[in-house]
KEBA-364592 format. One line per 5 residues: number of its first residue (from 1); their letters; for each residue y, x, z of C-alpha. Coordinates in Angstrom, 1 decimal. Example, Ala and Ser with C-alpha at 12.3 -4.5 7.8 and 13.67 -1.06 7.14 Angstrom:
% KEBA-364592
1	as	-4.5/12.3/7.8  -1.1/13.7/7.1
END
This chain:
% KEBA-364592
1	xxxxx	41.2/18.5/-5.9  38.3/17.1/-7.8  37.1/18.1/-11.3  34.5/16.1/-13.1  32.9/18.2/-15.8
6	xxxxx	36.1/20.9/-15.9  38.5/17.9/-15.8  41.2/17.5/-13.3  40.4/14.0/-12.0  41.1/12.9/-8.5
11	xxxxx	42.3/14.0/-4.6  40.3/14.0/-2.0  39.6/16.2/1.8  37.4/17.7/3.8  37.0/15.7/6.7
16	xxxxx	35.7/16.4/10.5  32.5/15.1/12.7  32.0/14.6/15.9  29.8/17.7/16.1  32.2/20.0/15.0
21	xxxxx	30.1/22.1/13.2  32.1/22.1/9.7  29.5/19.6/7.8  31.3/19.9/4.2  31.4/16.0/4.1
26	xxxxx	34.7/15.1/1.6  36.6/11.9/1.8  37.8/10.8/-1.8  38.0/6.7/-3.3  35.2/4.5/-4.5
31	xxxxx	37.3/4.2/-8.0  37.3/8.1/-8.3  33.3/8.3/-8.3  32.5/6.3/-12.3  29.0/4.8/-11.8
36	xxxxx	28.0/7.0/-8.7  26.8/4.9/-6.0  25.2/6.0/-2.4  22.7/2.9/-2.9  21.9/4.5/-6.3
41	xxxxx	22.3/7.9/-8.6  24.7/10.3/-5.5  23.9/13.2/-8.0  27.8/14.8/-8.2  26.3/18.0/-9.2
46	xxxxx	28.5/18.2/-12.1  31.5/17.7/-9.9  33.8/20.7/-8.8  36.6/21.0/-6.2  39.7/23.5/-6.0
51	xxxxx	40.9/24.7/-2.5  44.3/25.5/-1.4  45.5/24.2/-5.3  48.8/24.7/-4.1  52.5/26.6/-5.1
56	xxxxx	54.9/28.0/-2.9  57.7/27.2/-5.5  58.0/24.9/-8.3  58.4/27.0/-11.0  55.1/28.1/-11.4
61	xxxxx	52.8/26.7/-13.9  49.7/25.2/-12.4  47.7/25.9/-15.8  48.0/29.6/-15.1  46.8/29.2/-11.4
66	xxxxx	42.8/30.7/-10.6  41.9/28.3/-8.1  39.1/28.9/-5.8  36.6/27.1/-6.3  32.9/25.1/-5.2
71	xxxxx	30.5/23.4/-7.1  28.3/19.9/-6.6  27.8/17.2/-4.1  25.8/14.4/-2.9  27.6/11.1/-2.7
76	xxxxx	26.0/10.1/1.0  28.6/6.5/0.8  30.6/4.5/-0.6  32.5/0.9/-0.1  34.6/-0.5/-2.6
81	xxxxx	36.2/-3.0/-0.2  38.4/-0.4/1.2  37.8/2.0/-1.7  36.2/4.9/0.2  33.7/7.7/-0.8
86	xxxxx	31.9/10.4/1.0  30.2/13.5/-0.3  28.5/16.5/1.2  29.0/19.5/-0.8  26.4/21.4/-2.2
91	xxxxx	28.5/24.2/-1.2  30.5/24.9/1.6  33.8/26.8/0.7  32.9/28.5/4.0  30.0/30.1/2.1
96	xxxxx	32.5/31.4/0.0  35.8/32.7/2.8  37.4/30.3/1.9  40.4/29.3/3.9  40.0/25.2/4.6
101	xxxxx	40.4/22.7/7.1  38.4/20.4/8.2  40.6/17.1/9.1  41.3/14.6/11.7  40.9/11.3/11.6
106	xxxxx	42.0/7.9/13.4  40.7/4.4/13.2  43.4/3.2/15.0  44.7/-1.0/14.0  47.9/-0.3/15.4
111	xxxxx	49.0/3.2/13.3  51.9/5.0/14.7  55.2/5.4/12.8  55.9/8.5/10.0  53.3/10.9/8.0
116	xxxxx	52.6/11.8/5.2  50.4/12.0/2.1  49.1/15.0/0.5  48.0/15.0/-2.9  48.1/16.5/-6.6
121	xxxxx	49.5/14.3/-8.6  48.6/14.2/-12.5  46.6/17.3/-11.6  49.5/19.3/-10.5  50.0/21.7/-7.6
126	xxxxx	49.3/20.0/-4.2  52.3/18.0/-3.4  53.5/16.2/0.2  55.1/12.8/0.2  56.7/11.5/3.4
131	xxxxx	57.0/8.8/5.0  58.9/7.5/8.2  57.5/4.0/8.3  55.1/2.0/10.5  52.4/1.7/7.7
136	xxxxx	52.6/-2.0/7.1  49.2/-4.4/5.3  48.5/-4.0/1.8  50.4/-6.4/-0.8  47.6/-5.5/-3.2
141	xxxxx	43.7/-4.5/-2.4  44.3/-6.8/0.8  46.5/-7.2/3.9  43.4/-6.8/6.3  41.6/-4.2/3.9
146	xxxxx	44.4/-1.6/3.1  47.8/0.1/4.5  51.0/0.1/2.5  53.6/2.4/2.6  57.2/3.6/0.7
151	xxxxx	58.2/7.2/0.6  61.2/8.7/1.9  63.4/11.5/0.7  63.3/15.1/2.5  65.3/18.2/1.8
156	xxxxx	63.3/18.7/-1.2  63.8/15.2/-2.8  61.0/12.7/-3.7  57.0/13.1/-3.8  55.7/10.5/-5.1
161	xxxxx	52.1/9.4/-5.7  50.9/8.8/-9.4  47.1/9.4/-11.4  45.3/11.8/-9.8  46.3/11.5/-6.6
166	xxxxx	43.8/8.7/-6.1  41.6/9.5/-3.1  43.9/11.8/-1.1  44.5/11.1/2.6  47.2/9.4/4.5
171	xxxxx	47.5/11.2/7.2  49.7/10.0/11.1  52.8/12.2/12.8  49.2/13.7/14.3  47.5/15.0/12.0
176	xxxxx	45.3/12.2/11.7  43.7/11.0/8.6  44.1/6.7/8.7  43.1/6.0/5.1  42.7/7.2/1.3
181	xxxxx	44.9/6.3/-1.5  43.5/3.7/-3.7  46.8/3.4/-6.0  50.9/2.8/-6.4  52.6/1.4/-9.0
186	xxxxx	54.3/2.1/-12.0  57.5/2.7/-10.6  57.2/6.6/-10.3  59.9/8.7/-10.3  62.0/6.3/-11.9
191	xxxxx	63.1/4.6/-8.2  61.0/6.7/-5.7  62.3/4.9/-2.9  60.4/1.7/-4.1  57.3/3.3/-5.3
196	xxxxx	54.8/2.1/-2.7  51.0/4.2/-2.1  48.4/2.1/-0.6  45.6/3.4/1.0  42.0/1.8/2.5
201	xxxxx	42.0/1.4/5.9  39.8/3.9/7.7  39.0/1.7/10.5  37.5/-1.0/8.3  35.8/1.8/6.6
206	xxxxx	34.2/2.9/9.9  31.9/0.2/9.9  29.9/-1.6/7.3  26.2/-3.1/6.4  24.4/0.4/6.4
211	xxxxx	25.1/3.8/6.8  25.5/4.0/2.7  28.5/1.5/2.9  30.3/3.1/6.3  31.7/6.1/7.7
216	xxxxx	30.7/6.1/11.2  26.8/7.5/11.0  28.0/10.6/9.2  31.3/11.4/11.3  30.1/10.2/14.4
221	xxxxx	26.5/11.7/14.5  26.6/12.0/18.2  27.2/8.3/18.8  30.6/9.0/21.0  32.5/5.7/19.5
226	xxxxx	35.3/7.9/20.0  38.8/6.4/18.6  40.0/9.4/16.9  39.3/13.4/16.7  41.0/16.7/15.6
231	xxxxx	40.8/18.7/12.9  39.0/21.9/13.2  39.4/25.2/10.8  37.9/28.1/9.6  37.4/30.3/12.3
236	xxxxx	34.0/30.9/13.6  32.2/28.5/15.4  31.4/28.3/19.3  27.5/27.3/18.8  24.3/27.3/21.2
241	xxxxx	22.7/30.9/20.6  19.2/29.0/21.4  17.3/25.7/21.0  15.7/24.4/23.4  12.3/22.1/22.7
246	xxxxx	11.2/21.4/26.7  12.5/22.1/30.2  10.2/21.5/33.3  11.1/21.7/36.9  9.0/25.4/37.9
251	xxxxx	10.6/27.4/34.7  14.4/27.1/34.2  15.5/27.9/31.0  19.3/29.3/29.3  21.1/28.2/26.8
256	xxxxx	23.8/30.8/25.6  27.4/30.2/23.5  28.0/32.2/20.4  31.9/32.9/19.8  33.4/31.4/22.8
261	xxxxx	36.6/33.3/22.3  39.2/32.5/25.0  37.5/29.0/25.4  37.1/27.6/28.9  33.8/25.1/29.0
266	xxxxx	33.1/22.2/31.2  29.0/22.0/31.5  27.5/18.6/32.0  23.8/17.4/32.0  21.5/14.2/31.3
271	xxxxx	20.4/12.2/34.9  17.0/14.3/34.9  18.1/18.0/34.5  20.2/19.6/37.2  21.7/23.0/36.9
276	xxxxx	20.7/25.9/38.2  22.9/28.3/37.5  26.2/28.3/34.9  29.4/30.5/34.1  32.1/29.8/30.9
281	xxxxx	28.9/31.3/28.2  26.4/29.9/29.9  23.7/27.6/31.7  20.6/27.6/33.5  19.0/24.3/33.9
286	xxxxx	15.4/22.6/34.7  13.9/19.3/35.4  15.6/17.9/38.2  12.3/16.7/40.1  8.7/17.7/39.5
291	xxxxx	7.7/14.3/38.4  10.9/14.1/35.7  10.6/13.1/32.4  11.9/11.4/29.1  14.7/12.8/27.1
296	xxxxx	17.1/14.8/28.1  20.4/16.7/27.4  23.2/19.3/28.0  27.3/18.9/27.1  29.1/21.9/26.5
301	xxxxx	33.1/20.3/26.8  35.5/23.2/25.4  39.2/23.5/26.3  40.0/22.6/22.8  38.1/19.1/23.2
306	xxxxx	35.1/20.0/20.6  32.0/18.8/22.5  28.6/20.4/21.6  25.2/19.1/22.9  21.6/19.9/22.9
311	xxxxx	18.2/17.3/23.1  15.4/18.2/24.4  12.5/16.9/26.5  12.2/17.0/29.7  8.9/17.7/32.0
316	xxxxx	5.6/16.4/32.0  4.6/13.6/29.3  5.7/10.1/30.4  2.6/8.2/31.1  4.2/4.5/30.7
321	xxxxx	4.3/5.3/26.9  0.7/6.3/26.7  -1.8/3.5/25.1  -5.6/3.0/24.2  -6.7/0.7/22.1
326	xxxxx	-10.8/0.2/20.2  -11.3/0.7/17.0  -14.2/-0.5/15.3  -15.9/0.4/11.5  -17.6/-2.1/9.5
331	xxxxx	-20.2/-2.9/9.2  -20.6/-3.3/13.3  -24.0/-2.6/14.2  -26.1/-2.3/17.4  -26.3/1.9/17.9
336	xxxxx	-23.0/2.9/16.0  -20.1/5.3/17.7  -16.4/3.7/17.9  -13.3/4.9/18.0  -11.3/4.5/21.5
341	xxxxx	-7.5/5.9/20.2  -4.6/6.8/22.5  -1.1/7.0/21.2  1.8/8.5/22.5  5.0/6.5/22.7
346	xxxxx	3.1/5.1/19.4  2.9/8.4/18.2  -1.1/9.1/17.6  -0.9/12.7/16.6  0.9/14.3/19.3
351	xxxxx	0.4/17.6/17.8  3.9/17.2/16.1  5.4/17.1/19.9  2.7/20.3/21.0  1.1/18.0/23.1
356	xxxxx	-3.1/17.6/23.4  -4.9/15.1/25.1  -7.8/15.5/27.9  -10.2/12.7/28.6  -12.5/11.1/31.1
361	xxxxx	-15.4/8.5/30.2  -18.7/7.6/32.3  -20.5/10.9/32.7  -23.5/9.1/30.6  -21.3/9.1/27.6
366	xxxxx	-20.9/11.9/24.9  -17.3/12.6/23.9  -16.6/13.6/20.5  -12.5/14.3/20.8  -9.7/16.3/18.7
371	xxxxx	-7.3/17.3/21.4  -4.1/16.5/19.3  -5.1/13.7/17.2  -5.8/11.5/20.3  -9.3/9.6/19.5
376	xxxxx	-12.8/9.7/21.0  -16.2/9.0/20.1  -17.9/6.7/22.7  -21.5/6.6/22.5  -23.4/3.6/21.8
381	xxxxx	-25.0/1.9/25.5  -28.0/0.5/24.9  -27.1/-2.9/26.8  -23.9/-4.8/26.8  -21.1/-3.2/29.6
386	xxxxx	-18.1/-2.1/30.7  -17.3/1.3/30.6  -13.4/2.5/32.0  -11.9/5.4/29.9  -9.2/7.4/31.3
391	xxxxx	-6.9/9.9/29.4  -3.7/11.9/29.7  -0.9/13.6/27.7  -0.4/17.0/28.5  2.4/19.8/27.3
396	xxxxx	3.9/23.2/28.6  4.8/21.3/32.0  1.8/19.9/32.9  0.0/16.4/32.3  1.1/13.4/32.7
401	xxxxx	0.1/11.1/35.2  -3.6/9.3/34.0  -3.5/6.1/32.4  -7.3/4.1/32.4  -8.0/1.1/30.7
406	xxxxx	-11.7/-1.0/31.0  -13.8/-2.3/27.5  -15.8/-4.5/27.1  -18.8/-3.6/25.5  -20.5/-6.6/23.3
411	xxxxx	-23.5/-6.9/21.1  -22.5/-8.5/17.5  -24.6/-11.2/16.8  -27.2/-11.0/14.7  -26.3/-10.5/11.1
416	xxxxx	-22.9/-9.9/11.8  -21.7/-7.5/9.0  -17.6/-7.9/9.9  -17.0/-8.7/13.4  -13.8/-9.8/14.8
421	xxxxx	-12.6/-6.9/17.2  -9.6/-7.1/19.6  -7.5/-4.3/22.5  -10.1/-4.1/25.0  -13.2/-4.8/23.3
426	xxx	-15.7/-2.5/21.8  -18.7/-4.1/20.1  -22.3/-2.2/19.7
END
């Protein structure tokens, strides 16, 4: 449950990523969040939310309950079309032992019959309303925008949504969040069995005009496009004991699993690695040729369907990214140096990837170089030429392959105090 500054407000969940590594991201409604807005001020840091707000009987009074408890978020988006909001929580209730779950979800168009909704209305005690429908369009926040559904009776009577329950998931016979409650009506408990909730569709959600209006970048940070996923709970997580910045082909390297439990794991690795060794905790992999490069990846699979991976690079630098281009200072006169600059996949410090550059120019030429910020010096020629400059990336694997390019060399005409300049050219 949500507070906003000590008041018992709205519903909401935890919700699960495609990483499976317990991001505190909370799914609540757009209407629950006042003037907050992902585009705009996402400061929640006066927000707190109770966990496990919840009775065992229904004769206890929920004003004498001490709920545990986290503080502050950061609203990361929101969409009023289908009423959605998502947080990240300042804290975890992890950080805390507390006992949560981290949902499911489904973007399924075609929901399956029966679930439920699980909510605190008016603030109360967490409360479960059932349902044994096929959730059917929304009547009104829109058929193609929203689900609709009535509540059936259980051995335990009615649950029924009213305020405060705003926000809290709609969840499929599997566990499966499909939506968030955006509001009823005012029939209540006065005819339960007509009291409809209706909930924004979390598969229009999904998708949107920015990461700030949609769901998918934040619950699918691995890019699967998977349909659905599981929910995951407290326990600890399996997680890669190591990272892993390079491989190259003449020095495997291992990447460990932390907490595998009773797990069984299915390895898998990007076109350019091959293993060299592996067991269920385990893997051993390089380059897969001496002349591989690029990106490249491992996929831990567990029994239990959570999927973890790990980027790296892979072997020497890849030369077909490499450029050199002239730079020239103004004023361009005869007998000045100018700058001939490489860049890396665009990138002309390659110092942030611990790569340095070498260099080759005519032997006649002094070189004036930084080995990670990727430019040289050429000397000034005393008569118009062409010179050919040659350089390479290198990192812990090696260097790349060499990649040479020819300048011109031109006089500027005579008073020339700006001179046009151009790839290729270097004027004197």
């Amino acid at each position: 449950m949500i507070l906003v500054n000590g008041t018992r407000w709205y519903s909401g969940s935890l919700i699960n990523n495609t990483s499976n590594n317990q991001t505190p991201y909370f799914l609540t409604a757009d209407h629950c969040i006042g003037s907050l807005d992902a585009n705009g001020d996402t400061d929640a840091s006066f927000y707190s939310f109770w966990w496990n707000y919840e009775s065992s009987t229904c004769s206890q009074n929920s004003s004498d309950f001490v709920a545990e408890s986290t503080s502050g978020a950061t609203l990361i988006a929101n969409n009023s079309a289908t009423d959605f909001a998502l947080f990240e929580l300042t804290e975890s209730p992890l950080d805390s032992n507390i006992d949560v779950f981290f949902n499911g979800w489904d973007r399924t168009t075609n929901p399956i019959q029966g679930g439920v909704g699980i909510h605190h209305p008016s603030g109360d005690f967490k409360k479960i309303a059932t349902h044994n429908i096929t959730p059917s369009p929304g009547q009104v926040w829109g058929s193609g925008t929203h689900w609709r559904v009535n509540w059936t009776e259980t051995t335990n009577g009615y649950s029924v949504t009213e305020g405060g329950s705003s926000g809290s998931p709609l969840f499929t016979s599997d566990k499966r969040i499909i939506g968030q409650l955006h509001g009823g009506s005012s029939i209540n408990c006065s005819d339960p069995a007509n009291d409809p909730g209706e909930y924004g569709r979390f598969h229009v959600s999904w998708d949107g005009s920015s990461p700030k209006r949609r769901l998918k970048d934040w619950l699918d940070p691995l890019n699967t496009n998977q349909n659905y996923l599981d929910g995951i709970g407290a326990e600890p997580l399996v997680t890669f004991q190591d990272d892993i910045d390079i491989i190259c082909y003449d020095n495997p390297k291992v990447l460990n699993l932390n907490n595998i439990q009773n797990q069984l794991v299915t390895w898998q690795v990007s076109s350019n690695v091959t293993i060299f060794s592996s067991n269920n905790s385990s893997i051993t992999v390089r380059a897969k040729y001496s002349n591989s490069t690029g990106n490249g990846w491992v996929k831990a699979t567990l029994s239990n369907d959570i999927v973890l991976q790990e980027d790296f690079k892979v072997g020497v630098p890849d030369v077909s990214v490499i450029t050199l281009e002239s730079f020239n200072s103004a004023p361009l006169v005869t007998g000045t140096f100018t700058n001939v600059t490489a860049r890396y996949d665009w990138l002309i410090d390659v110092g942030q990837l611990g790569y340095t550059w070498e260099w080759i120019v005519p032997s006649s030429q002094v070189i004036y170089n930084s080995p990670t910020y990727s430019y040289i010096h050429v000397s000034p020629l005393g008569n118009p030429t062409s010179i050919y400059i040659k350089t390479r990336a290198c990192n812990e694997c090696g260097p790349s392959e060499w990649k040479g390019k020819w300048f011109i060399v031109e006089t500027p005409p005579a008073g020339c105090t700006s001179c046009p300049t151009g790839p290729g050219i270097i004027h004197y």
